[in-house]
N, CA, C and O atoms as CSV, one atom per row, in Angstrom:
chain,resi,resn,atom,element,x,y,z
A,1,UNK,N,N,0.694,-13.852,17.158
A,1,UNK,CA,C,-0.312,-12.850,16.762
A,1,UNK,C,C,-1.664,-13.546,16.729
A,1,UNK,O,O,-1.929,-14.625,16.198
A,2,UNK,N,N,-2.528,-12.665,17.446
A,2,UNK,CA,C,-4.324,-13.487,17.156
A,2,UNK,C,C,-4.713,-13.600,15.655
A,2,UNK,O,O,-4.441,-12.924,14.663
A,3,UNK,N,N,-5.215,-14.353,15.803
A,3,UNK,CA,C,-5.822,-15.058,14.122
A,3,UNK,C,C,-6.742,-13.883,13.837
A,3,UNK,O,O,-7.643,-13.538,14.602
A,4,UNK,N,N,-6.490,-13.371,12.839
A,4,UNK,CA,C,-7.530,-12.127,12.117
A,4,UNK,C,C,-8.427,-12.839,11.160
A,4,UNK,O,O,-7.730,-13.355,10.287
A,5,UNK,N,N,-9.696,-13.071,10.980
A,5,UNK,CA,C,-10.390,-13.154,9.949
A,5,UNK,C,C,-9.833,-12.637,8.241
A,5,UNK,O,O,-8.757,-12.114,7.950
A,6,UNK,N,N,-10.635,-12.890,7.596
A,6,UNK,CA,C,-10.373,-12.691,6.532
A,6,UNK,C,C,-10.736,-11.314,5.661
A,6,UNK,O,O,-10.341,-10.839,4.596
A,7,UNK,N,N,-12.121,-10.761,7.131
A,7,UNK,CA,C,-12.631,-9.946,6.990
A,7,UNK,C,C,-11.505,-8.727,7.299
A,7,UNK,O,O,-11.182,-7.797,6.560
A,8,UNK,N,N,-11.161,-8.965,8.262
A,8,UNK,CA,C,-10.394,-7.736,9.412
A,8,UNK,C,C,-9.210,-7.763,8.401
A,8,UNK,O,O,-8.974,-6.803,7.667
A,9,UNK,N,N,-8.499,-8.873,8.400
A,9,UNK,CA,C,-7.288,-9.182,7.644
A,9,UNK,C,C,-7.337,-8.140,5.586
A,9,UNK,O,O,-6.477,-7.580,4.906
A,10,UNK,N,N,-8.739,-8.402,5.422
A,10,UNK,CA,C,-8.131,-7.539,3.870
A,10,UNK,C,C,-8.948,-5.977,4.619
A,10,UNK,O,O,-8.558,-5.105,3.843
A,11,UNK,N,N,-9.796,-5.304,5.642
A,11,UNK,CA,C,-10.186,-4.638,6.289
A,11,UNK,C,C,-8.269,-3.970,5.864
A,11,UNK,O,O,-7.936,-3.252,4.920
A,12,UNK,N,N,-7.389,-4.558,6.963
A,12,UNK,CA,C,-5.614,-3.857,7.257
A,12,UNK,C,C,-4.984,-3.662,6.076
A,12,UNK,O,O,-4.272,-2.663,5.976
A,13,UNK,N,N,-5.172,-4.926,4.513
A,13,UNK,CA,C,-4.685,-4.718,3.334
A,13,UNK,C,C,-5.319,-2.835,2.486
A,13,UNK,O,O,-4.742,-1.884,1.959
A,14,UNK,N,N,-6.402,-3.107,2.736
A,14,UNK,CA,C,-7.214,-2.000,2.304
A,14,UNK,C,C,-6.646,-0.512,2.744
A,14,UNK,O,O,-6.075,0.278,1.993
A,15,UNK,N,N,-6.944,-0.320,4.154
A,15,UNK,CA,C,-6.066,0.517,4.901
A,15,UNK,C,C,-4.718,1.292,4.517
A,15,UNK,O,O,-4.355,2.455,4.346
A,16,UNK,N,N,-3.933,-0.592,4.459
A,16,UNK,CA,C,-2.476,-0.444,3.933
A,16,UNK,C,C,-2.179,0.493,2.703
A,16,UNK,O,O,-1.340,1.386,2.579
A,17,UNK,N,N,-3.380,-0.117,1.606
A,17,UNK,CA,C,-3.337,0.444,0.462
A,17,UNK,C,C,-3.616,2.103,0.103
A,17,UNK,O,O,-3.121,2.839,-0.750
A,18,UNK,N,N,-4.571,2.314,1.090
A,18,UNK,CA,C,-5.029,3.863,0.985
A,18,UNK,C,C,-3.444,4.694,1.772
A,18,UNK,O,O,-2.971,5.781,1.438
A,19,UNK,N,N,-2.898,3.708,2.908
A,19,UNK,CA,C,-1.924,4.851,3.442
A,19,UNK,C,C,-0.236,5.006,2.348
A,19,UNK,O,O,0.754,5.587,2.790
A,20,UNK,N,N,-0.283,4.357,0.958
A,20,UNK,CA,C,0.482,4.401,0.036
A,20,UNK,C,C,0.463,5.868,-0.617
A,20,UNK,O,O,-0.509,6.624,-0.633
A,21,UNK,N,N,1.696,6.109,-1.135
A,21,UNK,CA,C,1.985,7.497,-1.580
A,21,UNK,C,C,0.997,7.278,-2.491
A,21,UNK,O,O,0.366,6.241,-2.698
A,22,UNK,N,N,0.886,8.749,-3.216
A,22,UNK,CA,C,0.183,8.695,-4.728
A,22,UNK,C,C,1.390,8.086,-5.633
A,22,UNK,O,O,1.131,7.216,-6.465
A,23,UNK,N,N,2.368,8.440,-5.497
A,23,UNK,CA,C,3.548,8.463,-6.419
A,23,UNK,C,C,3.725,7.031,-6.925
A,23,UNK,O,O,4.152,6.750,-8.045
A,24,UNK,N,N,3.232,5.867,-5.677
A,24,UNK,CA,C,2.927,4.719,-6.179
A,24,UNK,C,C,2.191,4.213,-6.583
A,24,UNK,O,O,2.540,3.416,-7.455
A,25,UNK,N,N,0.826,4.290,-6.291
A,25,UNK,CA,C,-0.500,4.451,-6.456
A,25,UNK,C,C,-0.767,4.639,-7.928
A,25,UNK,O,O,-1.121,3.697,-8.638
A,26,UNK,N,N,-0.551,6.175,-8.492
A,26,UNK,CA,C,-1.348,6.866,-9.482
A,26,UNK,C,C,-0.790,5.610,-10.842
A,26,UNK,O,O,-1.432,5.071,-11.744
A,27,UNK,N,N,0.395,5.534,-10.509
A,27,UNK,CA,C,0.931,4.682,-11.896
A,27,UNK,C,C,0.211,2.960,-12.357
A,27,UNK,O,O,0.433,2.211,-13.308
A,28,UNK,N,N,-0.523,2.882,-11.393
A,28,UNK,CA,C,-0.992,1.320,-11.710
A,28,UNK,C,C,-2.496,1.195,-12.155
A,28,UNK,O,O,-3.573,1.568,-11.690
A,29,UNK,N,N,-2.011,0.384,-13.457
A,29,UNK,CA,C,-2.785,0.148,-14.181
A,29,UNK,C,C,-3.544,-1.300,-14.920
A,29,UNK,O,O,-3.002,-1.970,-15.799
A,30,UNK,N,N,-4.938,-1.583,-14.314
A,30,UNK,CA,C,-5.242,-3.148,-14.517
A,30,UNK,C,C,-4.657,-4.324,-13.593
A,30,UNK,O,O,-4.232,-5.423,-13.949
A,31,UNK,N,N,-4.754,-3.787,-12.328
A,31,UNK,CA,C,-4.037,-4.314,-11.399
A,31,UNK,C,C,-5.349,-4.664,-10.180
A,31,UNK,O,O,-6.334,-3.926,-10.183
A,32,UNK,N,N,-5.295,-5.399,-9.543
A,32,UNK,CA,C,-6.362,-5.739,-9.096
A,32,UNK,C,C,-5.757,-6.170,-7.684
A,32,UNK,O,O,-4.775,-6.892,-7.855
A,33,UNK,N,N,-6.064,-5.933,-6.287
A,33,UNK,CA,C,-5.527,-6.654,-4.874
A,33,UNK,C,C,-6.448,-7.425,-4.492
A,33,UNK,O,O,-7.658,-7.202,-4.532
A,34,UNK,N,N,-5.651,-8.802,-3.925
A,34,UNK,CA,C,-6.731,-9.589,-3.484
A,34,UNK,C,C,-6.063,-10.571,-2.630
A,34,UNK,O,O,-4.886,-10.827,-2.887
A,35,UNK,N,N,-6.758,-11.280,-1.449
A,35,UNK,CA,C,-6.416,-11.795,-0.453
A,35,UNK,C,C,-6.504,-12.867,0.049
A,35,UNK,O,O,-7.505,-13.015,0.750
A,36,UNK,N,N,-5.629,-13.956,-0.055
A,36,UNK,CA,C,-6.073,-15.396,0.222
A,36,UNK,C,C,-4.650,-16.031,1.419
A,36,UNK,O,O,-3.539,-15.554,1.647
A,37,UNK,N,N,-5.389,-17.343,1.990
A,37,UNK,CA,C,-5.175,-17.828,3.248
A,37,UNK,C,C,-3.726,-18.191,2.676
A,37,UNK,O,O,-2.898,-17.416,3.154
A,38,UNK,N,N,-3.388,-18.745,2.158
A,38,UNK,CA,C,-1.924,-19.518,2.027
A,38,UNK,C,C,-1.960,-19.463,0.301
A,38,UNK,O,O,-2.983,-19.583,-0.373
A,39,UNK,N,N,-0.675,-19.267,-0.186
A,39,UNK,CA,C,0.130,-19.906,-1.851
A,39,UNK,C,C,-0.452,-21.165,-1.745
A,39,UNK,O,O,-0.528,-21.992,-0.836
A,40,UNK,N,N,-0.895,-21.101,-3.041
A,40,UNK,CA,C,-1.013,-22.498,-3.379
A,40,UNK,C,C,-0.687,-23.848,-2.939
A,40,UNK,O,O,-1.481,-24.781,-2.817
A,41,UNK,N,N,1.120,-23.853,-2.617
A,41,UNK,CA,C,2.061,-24.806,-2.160
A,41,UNK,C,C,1.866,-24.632,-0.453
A,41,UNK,O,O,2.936,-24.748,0.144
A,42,UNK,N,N,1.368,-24.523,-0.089
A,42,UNK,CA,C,0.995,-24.094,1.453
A,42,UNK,C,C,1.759,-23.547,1.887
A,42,UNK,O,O,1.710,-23.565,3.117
A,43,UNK,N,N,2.739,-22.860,1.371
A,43,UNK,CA,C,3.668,-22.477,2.305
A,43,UNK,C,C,3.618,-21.362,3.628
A,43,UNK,O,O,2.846,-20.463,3.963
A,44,UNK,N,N,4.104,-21.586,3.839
A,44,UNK,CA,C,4.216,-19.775,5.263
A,44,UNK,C,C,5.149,-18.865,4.815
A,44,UNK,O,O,4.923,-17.720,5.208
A,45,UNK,N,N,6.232,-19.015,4.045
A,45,UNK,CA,C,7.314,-17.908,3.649
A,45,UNK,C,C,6.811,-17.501,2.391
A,45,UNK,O,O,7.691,-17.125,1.616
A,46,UNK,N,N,5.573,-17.463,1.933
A,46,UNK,CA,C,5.514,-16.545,1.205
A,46,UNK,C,C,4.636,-15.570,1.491
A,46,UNK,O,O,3.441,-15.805,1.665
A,47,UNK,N,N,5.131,-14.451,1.559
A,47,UNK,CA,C,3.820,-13.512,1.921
A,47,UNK,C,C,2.959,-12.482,1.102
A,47,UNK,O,O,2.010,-11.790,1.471
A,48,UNK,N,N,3.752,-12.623,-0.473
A,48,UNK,CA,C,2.793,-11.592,-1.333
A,48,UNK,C,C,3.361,-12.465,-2.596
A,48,UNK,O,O,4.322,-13.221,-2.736
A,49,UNK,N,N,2.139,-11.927,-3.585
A,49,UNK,CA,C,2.885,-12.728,-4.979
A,49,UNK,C,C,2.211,-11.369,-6.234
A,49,UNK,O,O,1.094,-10.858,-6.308
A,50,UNK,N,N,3.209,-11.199,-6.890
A,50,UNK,CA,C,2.753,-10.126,-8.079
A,50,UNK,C,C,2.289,-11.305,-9.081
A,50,UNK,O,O,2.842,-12.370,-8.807
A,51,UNK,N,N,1.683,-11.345,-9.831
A,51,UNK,CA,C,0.908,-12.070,-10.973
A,51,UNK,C,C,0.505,-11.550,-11.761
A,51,UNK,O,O,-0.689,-11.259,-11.833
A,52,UNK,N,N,1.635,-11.172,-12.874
A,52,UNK,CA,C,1.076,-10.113,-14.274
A,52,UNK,C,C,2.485,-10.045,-15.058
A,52,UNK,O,O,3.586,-10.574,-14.908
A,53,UNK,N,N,2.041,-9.341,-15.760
A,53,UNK,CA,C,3.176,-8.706,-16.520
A,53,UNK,C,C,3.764,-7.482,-15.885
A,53,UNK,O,O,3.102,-6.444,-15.859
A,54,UNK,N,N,4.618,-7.523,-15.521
A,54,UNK,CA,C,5.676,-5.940,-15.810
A,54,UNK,C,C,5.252,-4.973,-16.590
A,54,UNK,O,O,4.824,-4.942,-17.744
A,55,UNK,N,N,5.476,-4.041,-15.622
A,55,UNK,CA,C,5.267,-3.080,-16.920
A,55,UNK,C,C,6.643,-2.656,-18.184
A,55,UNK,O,O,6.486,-2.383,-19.374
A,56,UNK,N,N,7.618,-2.714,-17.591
A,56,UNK,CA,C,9.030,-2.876,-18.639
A,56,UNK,C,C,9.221,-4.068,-19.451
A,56,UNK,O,O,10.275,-4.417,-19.982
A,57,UNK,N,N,7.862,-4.779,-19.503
A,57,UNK,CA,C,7.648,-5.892,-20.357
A,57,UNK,C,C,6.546,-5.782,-20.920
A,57,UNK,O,O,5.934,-6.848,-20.985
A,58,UNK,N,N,6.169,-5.129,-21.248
A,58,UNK,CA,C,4.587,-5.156,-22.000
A,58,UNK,C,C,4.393,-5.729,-23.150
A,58,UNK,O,O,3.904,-6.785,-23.552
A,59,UNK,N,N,5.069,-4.453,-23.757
A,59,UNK,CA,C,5.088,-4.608,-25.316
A,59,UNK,C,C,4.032,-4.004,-25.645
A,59,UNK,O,O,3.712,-2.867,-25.300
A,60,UNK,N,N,3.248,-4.975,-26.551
A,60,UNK,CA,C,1.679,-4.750,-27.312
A,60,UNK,C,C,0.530,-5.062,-26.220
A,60,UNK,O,O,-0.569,-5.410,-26.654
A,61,UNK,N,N,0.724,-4.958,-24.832
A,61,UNK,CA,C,-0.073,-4.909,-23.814
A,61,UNK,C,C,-1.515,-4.087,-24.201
A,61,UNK,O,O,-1.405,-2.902,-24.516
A,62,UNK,N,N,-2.586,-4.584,-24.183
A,62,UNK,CA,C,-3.353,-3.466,-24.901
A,62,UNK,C,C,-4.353,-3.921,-23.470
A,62,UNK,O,O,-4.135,-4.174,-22.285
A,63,UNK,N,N,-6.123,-3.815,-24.820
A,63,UNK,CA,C,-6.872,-4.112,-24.103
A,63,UNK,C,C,-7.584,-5.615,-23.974
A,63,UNK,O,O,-7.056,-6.520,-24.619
A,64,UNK,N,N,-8.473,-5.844,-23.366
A,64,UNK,CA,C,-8.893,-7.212,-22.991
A,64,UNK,C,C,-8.117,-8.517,-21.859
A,64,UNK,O,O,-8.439,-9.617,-21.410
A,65,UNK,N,N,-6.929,-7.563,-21.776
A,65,UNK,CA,C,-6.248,-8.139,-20.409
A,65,UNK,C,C,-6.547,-8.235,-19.565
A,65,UNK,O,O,-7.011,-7.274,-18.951
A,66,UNK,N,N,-6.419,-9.922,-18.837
A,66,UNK,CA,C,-6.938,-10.073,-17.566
A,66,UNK,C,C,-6.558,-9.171,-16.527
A,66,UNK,O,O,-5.490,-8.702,-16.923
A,67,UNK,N,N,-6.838,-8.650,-15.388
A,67,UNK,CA,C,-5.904,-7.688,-14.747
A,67,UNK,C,C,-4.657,-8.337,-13.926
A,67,UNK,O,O,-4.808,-9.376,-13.284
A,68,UNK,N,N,-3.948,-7.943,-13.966
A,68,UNK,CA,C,-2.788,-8.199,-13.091
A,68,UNK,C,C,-3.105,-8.559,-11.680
A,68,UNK,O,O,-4.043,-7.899,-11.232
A,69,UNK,N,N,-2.645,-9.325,-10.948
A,69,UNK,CA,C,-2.884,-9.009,-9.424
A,69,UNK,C,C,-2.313,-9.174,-8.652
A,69,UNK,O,O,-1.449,-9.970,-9.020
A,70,UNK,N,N,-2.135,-8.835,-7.310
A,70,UNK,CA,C,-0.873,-8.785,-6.457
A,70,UNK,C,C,-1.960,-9.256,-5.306
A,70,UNK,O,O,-3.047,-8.801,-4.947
A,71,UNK,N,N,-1.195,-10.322,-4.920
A,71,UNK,CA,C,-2.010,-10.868,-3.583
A,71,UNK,C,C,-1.081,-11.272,-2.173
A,71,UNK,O,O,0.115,-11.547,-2.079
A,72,UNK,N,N,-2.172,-11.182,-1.117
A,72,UNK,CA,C,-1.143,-10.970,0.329
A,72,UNK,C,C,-1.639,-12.317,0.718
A,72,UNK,O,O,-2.800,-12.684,0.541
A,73,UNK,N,N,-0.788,-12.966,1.206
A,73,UNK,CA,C,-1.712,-14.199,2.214
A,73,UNK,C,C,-1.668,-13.821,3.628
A,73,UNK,O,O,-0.716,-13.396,4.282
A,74,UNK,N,N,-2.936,-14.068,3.994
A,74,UNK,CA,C,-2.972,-13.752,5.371
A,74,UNK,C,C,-2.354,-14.801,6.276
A,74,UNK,O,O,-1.533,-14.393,7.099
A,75,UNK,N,N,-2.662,-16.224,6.235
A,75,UNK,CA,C,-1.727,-16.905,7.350
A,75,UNK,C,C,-0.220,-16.716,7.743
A,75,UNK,O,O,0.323,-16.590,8.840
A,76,UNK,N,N,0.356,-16.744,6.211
A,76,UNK,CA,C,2.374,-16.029,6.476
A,76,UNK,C,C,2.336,-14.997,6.916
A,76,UNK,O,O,3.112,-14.851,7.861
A,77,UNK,N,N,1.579,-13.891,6.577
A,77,UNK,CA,C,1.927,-12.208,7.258
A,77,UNK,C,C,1.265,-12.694,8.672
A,77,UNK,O,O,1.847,-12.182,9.628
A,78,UNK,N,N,0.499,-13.310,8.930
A,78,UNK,CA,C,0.364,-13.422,10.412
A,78,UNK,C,C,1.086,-14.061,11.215
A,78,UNK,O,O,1.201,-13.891,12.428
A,79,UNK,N,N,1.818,-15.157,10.234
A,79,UNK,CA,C,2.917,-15.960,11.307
A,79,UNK,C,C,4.415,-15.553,11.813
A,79,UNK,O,O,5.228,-16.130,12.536
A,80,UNK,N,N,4.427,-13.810,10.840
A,80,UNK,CA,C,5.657,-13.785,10.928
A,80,UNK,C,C,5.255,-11.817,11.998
A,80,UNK,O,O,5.975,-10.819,11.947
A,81,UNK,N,N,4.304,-11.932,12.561
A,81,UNK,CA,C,3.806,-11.056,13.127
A,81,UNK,C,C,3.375,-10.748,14.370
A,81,UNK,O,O,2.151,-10.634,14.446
A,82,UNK,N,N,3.976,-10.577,15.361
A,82,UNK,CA,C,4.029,-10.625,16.903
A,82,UNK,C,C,2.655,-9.716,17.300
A,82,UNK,O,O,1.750,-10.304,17.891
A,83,UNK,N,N,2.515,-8.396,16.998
A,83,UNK,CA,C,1.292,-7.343,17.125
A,83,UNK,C,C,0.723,-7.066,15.897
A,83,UNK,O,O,0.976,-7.486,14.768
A,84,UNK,N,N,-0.130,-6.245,16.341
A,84,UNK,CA,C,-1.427,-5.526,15.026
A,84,UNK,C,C,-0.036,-4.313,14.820
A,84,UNK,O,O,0.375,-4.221,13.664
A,85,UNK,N,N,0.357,-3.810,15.421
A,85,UNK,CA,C,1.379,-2.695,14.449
A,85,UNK,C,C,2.707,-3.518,13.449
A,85,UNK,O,O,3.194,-3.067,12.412
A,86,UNK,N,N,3.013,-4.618,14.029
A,86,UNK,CA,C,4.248,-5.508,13.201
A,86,UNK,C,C,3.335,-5.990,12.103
A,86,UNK,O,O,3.799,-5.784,10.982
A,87,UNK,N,N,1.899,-6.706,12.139
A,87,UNK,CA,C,1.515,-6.887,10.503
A,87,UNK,C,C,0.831,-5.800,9.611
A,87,UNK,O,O,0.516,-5.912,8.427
A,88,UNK,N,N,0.648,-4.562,10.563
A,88,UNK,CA,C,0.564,-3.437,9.911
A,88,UNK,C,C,1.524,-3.106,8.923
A,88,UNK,O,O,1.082,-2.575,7.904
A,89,UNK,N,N,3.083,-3.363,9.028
A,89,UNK,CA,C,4.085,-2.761,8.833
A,89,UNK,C,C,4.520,-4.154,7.693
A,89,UNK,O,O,5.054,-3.975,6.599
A,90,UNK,N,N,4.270,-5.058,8.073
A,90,UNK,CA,C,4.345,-6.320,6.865
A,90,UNK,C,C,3.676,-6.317,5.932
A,90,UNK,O,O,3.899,-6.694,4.781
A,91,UNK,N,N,2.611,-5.782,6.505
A,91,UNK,CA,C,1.172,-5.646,4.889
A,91,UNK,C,C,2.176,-4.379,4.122
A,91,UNK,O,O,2.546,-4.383,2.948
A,92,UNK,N,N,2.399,-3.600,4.900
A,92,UNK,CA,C,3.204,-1.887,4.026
A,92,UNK,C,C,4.063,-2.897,3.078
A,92,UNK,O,O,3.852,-3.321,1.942
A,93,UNK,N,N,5.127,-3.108,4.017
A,93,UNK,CA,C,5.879,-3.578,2.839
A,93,UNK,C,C,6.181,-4.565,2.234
A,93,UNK,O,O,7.235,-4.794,1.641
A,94,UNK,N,N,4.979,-5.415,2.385
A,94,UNK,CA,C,4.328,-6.898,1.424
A,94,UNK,C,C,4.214,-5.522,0.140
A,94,UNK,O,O,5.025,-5.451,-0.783
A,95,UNK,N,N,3.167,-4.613,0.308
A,95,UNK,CA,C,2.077,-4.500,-0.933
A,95,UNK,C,C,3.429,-3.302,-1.873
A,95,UNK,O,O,3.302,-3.093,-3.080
A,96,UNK,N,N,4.594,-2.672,-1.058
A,96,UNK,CA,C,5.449,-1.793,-1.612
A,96,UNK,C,C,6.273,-3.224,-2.695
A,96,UNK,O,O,6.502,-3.071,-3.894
A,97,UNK,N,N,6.546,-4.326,-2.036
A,97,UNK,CA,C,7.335,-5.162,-2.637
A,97,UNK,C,C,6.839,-5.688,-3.800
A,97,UNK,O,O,7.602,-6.066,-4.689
A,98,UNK,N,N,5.756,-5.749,-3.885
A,98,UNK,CA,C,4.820,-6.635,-5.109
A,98,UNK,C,C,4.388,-5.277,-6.191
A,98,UNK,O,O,4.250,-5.343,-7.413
A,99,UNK,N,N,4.244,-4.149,-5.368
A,99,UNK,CA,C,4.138,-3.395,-6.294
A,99,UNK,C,C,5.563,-2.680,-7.242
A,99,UNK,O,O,5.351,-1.926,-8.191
A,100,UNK,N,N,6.368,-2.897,-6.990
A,100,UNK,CA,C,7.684,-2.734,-7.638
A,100,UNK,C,C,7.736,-3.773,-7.980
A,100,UNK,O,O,8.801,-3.652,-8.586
A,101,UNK,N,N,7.354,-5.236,-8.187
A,101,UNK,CA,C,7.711,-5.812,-9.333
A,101,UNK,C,C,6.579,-5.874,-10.478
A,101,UNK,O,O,6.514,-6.762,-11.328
A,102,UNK,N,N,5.831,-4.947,-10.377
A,102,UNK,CA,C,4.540,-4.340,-11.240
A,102,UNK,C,C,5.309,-3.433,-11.962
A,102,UNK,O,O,5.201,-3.444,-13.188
A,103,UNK,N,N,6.100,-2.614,-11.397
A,103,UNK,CA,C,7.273,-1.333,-11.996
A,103,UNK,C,C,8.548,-2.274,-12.387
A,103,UNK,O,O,9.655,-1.787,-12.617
A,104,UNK,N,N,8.359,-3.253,-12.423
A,104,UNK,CA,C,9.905,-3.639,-13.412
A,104,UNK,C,C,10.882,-3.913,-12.757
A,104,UNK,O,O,11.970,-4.163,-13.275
A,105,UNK,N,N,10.580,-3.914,-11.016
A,105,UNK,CA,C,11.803,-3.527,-10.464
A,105,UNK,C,C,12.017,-5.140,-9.690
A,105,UNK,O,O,11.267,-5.479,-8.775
A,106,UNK,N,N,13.025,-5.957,-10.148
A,106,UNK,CA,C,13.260,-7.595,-8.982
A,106,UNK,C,C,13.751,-6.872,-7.806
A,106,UNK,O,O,13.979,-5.774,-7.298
A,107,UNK,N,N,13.781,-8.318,-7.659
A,107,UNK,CA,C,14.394,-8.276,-5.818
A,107,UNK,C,C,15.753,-8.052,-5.303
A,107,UNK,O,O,16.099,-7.976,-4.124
A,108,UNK,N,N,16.753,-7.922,-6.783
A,108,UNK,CA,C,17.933,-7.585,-6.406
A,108,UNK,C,C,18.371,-6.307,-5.965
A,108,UNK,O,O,19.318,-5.959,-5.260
A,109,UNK,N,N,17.126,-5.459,-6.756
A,109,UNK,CA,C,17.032,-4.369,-6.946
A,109,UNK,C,C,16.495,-3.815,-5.517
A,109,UNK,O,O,16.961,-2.864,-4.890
A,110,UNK,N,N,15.458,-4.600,-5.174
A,110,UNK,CA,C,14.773,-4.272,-4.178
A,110,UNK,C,C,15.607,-4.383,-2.717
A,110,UNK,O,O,15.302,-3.839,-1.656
A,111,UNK,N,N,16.557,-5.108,-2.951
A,111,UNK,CA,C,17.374,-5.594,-1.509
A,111,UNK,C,C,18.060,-4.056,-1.825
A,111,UNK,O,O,17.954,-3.101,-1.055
A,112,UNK,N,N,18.638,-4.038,-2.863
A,112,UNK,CA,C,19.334,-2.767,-2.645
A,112,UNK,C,C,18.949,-1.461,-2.376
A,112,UNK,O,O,19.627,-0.464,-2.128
A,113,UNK,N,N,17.724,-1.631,-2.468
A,113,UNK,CA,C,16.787,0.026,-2.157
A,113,UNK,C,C,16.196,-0.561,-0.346
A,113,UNK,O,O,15.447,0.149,0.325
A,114,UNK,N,N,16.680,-1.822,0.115
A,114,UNK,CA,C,16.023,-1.980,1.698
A,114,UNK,C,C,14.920,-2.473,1.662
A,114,UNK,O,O,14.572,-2.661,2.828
A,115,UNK,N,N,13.765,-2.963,0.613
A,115,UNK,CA,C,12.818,-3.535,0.323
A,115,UNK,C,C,12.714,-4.821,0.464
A,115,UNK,O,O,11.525,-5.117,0.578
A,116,UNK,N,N,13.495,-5.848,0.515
A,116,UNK,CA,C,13.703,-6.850,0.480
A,116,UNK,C,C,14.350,-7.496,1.615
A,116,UNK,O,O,14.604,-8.700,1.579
């Protein structure tokens, strides 16, 4: 896949995000998307990371909380991406995957609903 900027690259996250149901959408709260080149650990197999609390974990979650955030890296979704419609379809369900573990929901869960 051609190397997308960083521009173009959260340009497709953005996109991604508007073509999400409401049903997923309306429920998130203090959540923030944002877009960087590689995880920390450099890796390439990771391609999204949720960073927050759960919401089936809150508790006394109030106010003054940092926001939550769910981030895509652009180099892994590009390495694992042959065309602009295959990381179209990786960003979808990068940002569906990170956002269900915003809803409480792991990955065991998620393999079993095809998410994973």
């Amino acid at each position: 896949m051609e190397n997308l900027d960083e521009q173009q690259f959260e340009a497709l996250v953005v996109e991604g995000l508007d073509a999400l149901s409401d049903e997923i959408v309306d429920g998130l709260d203090n959540v923030v998307f944002v877009t960087e080149d590689r995880p920390e650990d450099g890796s390439l197999s990771v391609l999204g990371l949720y960073d927050g609390v759960a919401l089936t974990e809150r508790g006394q979650y109030g106010f003054g909380e940092l926001p939550d955030r769910i981030i895509l890296f652009r180099e892994p979704l590009l390495a694992v991406s042959e065309s602009l419609d295959e990381l179209k379809e990786q960003i979808h369900i990068t940002l569906v995957h990170e956002i269900a573990h915003y809803y409480g929901i792991d990955d065991e869960q998620l393999h079993e609903l095809g998410w994973a």
